[in-house]
Structures are given as C-alpha cells and as structure tokens.
N, CA and C atoms as an extended XYZ file, in Angstrom:
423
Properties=species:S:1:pos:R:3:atomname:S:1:resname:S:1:resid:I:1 pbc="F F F"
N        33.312      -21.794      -13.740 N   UNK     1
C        32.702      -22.159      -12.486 CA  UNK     1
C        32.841      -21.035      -11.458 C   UNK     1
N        34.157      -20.334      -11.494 N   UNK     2
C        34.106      -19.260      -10.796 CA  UNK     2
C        33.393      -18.118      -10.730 C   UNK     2
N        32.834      -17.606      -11.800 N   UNK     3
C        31.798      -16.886      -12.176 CA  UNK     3
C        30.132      -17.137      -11.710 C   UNK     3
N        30.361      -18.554      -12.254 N   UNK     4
C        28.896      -18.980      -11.228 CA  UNK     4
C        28.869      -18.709      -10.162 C   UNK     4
N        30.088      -19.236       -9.179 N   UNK     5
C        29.565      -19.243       -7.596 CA  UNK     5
C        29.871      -17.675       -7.478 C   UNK     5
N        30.453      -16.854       -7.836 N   UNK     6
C        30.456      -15.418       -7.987 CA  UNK     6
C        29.413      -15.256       -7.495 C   UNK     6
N        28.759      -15.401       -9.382 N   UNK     7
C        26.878      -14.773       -9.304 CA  UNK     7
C        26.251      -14.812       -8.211 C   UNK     7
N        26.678      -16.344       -7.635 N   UNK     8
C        25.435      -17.483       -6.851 CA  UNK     8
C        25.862      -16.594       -5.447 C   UNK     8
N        27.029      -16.601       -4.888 N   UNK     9
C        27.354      -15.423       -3.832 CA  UNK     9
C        26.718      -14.291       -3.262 C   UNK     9
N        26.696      -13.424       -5.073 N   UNK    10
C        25.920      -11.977       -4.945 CA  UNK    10
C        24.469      -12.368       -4.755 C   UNK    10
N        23.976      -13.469       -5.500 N   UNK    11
C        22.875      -13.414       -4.996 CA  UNK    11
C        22.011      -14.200       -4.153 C   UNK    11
N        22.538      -14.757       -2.811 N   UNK    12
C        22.516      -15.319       -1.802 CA  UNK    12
C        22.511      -13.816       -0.989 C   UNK    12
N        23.598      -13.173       -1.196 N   UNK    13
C        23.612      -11.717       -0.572 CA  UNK    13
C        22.511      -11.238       -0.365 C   UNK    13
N        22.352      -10.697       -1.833 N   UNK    14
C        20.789       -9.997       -1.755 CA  UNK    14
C        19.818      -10.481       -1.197 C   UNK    14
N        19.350      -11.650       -1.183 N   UNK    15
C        18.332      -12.424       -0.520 CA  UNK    15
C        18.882      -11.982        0.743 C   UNK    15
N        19.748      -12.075        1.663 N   UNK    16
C        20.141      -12.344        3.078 CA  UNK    16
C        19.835      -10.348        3.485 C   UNK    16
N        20.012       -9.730        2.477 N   UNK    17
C        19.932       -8.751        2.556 CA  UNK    17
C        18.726       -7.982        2.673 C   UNK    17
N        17.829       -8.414        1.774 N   UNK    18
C        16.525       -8.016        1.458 CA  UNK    18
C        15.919       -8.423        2.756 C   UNK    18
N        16.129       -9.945        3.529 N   UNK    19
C        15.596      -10.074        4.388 CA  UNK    19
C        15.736       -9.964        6.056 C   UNK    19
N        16.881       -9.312        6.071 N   UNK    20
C        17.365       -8.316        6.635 CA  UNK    20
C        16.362       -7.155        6.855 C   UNK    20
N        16.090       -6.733        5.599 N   UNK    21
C        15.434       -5.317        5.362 CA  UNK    21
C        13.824       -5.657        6.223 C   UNK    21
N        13.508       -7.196        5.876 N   UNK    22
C        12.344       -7.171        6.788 CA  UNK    22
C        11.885       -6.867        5.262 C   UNK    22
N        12.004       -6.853        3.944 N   UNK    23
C        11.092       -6.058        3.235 CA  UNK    23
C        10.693       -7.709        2.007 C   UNK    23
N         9.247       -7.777        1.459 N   UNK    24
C         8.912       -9.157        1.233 CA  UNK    24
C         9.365       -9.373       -0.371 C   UNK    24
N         9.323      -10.660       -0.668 N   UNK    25
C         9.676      -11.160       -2.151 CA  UNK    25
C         8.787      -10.242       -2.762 C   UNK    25
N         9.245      -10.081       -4.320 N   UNK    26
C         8.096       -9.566       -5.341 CA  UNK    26
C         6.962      -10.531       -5.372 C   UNK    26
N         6.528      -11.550       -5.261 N   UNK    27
C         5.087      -12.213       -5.106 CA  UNK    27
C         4.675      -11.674       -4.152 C   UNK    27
N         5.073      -11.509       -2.681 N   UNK    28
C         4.388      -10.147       -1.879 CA  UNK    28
C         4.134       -8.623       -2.346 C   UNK    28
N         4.997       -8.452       -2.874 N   UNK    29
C         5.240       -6.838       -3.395 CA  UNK    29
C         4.024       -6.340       -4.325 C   UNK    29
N         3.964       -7.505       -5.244 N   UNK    30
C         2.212       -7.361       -5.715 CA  UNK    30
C         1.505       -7.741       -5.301 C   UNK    30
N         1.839       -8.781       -4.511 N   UNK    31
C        -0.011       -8.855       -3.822 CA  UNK    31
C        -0.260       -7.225       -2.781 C   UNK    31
N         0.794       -6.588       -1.829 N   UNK    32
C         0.693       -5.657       -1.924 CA  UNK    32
C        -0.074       -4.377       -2.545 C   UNK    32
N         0.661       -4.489       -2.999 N   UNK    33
C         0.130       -3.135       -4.425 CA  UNK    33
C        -1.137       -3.999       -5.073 C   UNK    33
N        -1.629       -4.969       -5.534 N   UNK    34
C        -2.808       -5.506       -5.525 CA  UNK    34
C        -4.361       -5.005       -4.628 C   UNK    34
N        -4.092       -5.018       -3.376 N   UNK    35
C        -4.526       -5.187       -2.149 CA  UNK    35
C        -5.065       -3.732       -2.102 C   UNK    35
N        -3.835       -2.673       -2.638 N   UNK    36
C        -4.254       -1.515       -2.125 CA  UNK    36
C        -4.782       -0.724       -3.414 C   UNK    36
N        -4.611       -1.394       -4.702 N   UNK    37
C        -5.610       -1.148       -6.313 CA  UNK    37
C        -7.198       -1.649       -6.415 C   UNK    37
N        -7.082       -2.764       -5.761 N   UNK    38
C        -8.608       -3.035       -4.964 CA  UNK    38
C        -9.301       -2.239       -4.503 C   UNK    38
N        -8.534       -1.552       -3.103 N   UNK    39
C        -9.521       -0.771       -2.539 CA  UNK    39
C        -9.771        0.573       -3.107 C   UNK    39
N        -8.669        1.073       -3.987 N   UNK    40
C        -9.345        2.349       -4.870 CA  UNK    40
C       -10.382        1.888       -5.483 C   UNK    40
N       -10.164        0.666       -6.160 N   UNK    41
C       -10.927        0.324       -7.273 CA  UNK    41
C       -12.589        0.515       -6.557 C   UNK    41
N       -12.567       -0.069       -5.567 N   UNK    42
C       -13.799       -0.167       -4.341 CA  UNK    42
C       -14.218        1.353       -4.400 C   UNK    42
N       -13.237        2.082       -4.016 N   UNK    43
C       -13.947        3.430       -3.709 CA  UNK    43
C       -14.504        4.008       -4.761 C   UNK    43
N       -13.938        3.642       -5.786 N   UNK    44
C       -14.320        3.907       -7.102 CA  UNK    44
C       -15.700        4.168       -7.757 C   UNK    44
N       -16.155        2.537       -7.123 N   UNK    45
C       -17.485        1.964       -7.634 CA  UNK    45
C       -18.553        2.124       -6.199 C   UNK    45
N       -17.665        2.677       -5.114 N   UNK    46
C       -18.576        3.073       -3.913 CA  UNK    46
C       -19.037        2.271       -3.425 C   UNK    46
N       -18.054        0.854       -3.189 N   UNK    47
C       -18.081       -0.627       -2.610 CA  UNK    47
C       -17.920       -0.562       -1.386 C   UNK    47
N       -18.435        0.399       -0.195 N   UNK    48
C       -18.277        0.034        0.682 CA  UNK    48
C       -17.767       -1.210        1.168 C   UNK    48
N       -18.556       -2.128        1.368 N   UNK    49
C       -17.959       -3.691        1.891 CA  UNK    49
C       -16.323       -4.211        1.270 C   UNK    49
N       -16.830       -3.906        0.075 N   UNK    50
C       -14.884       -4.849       -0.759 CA  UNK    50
C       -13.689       -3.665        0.156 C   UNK    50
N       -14.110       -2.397       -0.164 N   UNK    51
C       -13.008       -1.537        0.906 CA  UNK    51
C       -12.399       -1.870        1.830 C   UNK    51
N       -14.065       -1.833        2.815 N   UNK    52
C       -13.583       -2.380        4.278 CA  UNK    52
C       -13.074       -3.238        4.122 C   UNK    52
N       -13.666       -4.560        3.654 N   UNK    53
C       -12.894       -5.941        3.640 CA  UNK    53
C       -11.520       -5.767        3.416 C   UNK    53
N       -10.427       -5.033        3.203 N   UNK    54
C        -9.470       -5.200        2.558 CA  UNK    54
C        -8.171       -4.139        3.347 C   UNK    54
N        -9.421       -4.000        4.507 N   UNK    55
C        -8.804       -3.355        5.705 CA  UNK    55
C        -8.383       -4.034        7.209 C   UNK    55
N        -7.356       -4.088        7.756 N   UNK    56
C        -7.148       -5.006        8.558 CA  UNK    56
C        -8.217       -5.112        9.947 C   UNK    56
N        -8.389       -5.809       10.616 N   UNK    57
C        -9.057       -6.079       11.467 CA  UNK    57
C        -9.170       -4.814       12.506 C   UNK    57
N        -8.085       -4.318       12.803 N   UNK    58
C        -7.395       -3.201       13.902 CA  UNK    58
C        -8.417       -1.899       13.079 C   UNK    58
N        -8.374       -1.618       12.019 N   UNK    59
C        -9.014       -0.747       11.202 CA  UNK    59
C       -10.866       -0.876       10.994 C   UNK    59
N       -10.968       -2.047       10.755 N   UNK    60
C       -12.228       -2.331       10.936 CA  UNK    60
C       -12.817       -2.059       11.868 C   UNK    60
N       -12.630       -2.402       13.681 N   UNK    61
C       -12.671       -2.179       14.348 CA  UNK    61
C       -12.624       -0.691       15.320 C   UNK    61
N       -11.942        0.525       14.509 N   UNK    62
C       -11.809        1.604       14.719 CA  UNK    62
C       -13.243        2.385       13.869 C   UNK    62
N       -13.423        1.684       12.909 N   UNK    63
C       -14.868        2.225       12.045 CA  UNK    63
C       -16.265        1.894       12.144 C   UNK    63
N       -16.108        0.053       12.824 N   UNK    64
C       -17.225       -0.455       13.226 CA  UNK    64
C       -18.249       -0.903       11.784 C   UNK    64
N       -18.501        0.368       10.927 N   UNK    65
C       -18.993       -0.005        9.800 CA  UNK    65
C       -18.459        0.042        8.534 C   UNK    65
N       -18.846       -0.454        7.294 N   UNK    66
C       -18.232       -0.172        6.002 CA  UNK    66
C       -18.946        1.317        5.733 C   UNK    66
N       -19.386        1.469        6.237 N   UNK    67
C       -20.275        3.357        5.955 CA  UNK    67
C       -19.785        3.972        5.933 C   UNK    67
N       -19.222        3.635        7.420 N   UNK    68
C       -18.772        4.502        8.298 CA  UNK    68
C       -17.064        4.989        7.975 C   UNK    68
N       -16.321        3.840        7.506 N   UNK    69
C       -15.287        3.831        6.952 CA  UNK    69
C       -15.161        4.497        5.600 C   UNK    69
N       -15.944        4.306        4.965 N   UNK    70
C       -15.975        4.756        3.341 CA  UNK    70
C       -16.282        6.193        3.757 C   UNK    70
N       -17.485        6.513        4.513 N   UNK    71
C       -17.535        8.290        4.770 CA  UNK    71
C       -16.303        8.527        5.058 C   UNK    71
N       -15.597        8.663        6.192 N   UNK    72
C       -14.169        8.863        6.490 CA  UNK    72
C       -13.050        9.496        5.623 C   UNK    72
N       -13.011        7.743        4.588 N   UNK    73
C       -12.011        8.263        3.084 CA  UNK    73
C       -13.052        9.025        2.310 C   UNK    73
N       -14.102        9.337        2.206 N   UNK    74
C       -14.685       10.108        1.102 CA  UNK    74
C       -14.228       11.646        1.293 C   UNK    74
N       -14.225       11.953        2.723 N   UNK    75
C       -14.101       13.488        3.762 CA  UNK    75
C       -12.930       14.184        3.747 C   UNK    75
N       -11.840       12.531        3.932 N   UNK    76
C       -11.012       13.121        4.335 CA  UNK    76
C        -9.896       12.730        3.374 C   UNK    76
N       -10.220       11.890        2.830 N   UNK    77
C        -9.125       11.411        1.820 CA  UNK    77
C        -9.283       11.678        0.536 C   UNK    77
N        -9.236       12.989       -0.341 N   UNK    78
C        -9.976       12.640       -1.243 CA  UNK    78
C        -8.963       12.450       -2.598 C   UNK    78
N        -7.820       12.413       -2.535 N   UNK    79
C        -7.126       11.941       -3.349 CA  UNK    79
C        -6.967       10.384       -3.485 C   UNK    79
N        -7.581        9.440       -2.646 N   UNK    80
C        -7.421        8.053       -2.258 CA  UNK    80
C        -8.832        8.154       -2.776 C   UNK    80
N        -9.511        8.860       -2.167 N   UNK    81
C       -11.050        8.497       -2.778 CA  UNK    81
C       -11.367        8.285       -4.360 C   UNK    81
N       -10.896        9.149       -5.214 N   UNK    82
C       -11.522        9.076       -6.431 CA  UNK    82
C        -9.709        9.844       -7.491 C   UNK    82
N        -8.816        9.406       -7.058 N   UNK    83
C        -7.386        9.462       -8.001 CA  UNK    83
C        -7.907        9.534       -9.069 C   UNK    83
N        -6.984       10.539      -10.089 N   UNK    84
C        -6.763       10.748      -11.493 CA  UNK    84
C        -5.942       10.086      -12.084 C   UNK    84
N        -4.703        9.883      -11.480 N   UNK    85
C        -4.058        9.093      -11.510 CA  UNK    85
C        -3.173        8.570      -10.657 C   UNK    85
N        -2.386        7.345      -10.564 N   UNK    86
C        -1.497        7.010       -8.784 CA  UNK    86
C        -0.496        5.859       -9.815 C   UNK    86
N         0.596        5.797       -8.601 N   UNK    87
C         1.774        5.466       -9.305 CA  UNK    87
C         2.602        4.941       -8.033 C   UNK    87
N         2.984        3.747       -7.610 N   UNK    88
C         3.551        2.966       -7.093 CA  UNK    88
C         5.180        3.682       -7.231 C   UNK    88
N         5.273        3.329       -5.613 N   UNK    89
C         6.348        4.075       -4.958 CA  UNK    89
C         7.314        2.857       -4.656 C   UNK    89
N         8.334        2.949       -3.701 N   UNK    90
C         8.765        2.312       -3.101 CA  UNK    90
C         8.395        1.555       -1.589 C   UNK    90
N         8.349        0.426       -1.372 N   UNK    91
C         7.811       -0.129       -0.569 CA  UNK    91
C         9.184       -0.251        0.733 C   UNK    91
N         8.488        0.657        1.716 N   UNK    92
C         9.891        0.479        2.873 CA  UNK    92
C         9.406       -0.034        4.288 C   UNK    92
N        10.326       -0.512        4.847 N   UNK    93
C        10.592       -1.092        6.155 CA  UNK    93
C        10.940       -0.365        6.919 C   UNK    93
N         9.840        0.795        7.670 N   UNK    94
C         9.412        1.792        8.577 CA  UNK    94
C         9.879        1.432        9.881 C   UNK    94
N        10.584        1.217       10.948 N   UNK    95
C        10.321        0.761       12.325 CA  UNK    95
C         9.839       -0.062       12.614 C   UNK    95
N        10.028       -1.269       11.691 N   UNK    96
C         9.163       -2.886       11.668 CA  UNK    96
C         7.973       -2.749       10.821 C   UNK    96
N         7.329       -1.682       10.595 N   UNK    97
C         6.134       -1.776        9.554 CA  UNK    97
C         6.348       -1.452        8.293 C   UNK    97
N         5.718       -2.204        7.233 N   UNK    98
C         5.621       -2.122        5.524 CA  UNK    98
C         5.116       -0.707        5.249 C   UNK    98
N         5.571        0.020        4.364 N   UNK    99
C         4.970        1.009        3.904 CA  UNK    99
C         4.981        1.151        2.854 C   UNK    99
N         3.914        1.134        1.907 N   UNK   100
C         3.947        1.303        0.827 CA  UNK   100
C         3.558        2.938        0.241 C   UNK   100
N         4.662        3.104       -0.870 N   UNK   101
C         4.563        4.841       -1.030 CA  UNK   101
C         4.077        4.861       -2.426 C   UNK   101
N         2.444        6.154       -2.311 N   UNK   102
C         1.793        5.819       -3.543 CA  UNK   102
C         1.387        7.236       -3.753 C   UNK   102
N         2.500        7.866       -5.075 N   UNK   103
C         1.807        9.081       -5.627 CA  UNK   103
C         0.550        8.943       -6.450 C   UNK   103
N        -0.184       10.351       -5.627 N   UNK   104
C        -1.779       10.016       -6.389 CA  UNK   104
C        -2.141       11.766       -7.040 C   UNK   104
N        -3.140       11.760       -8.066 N   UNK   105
C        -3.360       13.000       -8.563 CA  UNK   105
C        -4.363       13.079       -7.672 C   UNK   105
N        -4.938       13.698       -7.073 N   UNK   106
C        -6.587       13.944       -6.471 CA  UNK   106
C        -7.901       14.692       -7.808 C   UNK   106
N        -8.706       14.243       -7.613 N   UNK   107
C        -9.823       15.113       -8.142 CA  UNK   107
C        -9.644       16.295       -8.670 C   UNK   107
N        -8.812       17.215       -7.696 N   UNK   108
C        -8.613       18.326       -7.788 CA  UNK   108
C        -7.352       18.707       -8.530 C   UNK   108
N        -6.712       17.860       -8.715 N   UNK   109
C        -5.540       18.112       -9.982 CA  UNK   109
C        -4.201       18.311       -8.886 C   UNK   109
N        -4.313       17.930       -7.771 N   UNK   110
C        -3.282       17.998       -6.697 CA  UNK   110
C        -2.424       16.974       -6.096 C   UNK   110
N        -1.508       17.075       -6.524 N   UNK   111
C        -0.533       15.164       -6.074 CA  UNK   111
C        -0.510       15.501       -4.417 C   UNK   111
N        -0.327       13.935       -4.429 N   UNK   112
C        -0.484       14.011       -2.830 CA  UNK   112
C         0.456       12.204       -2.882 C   UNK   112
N         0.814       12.298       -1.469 N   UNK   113
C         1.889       11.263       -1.339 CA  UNK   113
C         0.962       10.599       -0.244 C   UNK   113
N         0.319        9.311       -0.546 N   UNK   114
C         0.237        8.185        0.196 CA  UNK   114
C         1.096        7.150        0.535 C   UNK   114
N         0.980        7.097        2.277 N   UNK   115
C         1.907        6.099        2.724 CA  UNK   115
C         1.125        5.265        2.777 C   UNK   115
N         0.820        3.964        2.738 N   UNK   116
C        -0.005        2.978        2.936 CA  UNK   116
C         0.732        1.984        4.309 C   UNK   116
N         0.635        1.943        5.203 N   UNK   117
C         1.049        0.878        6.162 CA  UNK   117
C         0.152       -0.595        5.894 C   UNK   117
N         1.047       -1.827        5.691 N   UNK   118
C         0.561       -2.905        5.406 CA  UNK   118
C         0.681       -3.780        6.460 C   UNK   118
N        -0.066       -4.847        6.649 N   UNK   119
C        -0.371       -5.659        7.307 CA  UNK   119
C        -0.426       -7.503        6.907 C   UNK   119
N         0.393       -8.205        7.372 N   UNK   120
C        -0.159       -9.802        6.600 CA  UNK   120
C        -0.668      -10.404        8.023 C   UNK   120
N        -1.648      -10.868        7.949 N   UNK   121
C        -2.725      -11.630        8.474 CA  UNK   121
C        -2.271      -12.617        9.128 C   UNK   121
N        -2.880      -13.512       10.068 N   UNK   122
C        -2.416      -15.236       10.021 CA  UNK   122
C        -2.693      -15.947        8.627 C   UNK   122
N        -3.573      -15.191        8.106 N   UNK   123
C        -4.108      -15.955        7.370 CA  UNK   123
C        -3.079      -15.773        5.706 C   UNK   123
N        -2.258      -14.993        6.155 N   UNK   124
C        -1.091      -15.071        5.045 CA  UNK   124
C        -1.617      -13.724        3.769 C   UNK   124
N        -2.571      -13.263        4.264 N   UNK   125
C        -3.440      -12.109        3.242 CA  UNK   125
C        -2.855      -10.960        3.542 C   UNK   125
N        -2.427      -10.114        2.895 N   UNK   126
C        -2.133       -8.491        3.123 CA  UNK   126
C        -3.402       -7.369        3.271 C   UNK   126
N        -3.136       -6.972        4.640 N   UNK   127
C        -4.468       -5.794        4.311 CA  UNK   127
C        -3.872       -4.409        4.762 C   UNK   127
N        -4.642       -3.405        4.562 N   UNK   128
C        -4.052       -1.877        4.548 CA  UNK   128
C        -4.504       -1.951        6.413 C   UNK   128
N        -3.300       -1.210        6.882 N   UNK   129
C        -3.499       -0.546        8.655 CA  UNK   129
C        -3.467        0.491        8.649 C   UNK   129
N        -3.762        1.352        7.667 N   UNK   130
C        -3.547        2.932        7.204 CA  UNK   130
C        -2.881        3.445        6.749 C   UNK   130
N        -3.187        4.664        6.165 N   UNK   131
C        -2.787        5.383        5.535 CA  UNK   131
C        -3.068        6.941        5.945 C   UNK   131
N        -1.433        7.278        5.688 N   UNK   132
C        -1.779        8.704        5.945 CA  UNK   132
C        -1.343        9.059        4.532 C   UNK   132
N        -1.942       11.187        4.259 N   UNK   133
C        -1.924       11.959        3.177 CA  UNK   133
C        -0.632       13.004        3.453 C   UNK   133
N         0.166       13.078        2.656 N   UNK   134
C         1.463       14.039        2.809 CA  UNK   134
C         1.673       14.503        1.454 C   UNK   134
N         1.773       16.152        1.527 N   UNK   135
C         2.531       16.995        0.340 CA  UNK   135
C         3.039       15.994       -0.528 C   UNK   135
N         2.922       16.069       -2.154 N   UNK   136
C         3.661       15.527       -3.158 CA  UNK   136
C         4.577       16.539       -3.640 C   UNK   136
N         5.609       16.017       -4.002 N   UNK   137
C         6.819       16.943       -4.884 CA  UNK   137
C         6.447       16.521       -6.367 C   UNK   137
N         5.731       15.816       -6.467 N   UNK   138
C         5.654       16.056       -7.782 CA  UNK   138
C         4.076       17.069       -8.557 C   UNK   138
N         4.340       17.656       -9.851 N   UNK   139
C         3.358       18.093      -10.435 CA  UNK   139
C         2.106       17.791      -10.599 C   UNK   139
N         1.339       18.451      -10.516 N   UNK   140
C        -0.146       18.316      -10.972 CA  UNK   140
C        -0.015       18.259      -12.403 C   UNK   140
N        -1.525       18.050      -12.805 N   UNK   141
C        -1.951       17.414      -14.033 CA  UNK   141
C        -2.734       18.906      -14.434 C   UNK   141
C-alpha cells in the first residue's frame, strides 16, 4: 500500500506541476500539433481558406483575406510553406503563451526552427497566433 500512495503522490505532483507550467494535457498537446499539420497540409494543397481558418481571429484580422494570408507564408515563410520534412519540438510556456517548437527542412534543403504561438478559443479549439522563422542547429538534408 505504501508504494501505491508513493506512486499516487508522484503523480498528483506531476499533474500539480505540469499545471503550474500553464502547459496542457497530451489530448491538448495533439490537438496542438494537429492544428498546426493541418495548416501545412493546407499550404500544401494551396487551401487558402482551411489555412486561414486555422488561424486565430487576431491573425485573421491582421490579413483580412485567405489570399492575402497564404501570399504572406508563401514570401516569407518558405520553409512552413512547402517543408521536406518537420519534426515536433517541445511545446513551452513562453511568458503565459504556448509555443510550440517545430524543426522544418525548407524547399531549399535548409532547417529552420519554427516557433508556433498557440491559441485556445472560447470555443475550446486551438488555433496558430503566429509564428516566427529562427536559425536551425540542426542539418540539412
């Protein structure tokens, strides 16, 4: 029995801990990383609309259109635009905001480190509030 409430201890901890961190259960953690495989997937197929859609309101609003937004990441993002390959980072608790960290190959055979800042809705939905592009330490392809 002592062993149980041990376990049951440590992991009451972690929970108290994790949420502490401000940082969400794994059923968030993929809908997360879900959310933001979508919208490659979007850019992918040159879905304007599913993109935008999957961008928070604050973001929408800065672009006005799905065009207009998709030109943007096509210009300026182009390792988010059309990845070789990308690889799920660690998801951290920034100064109150989610960040999700996502190494990507670009087109050009060049890793590049996406932060993804996340967002949950009223409506309980996760959407991207941006993303910025930063140097990768890791290798090209």
């Amino acid at each position: 029995m002592r062993g149980f409430l041990s376990g049951l201890f440590v992991l009451v901890n972690l929970q108290i801990a994790a949420a502490q961190g401000n940082l969400p259960d794994a059923a968030n953690r993929a809908s997360i990383r879900g959310v933001i495989t979508a919208q490659i997937e979007a850019f992918r197929r040159n879905d304007a609309q599913a993109a935008f859609g999957l961008a928070t309101p604050n973001i929408q609003g800065m672009f006005g259109t799905a065009e207009n937004f998709i030109a943007m990441v096509e210009t300026g993002y182009p390792p988010v635009w059309r990845p070789r390959d990308l690889q799920f980072g660690a998801l951290e608790n920034r100064d109150g905001q989610l960040v999700q960290k996502v190494e990507l190959i670009g087109p050009d055979g060049a890793p590049a480190l996406a932060l993804y800042t996340m967002e949950r809705g009223p409506d309980g939905v996760w959407r991207i509030d941006g993303c910025a592009l930063l140097p990768s330490e890791k290798l090209s392809v």
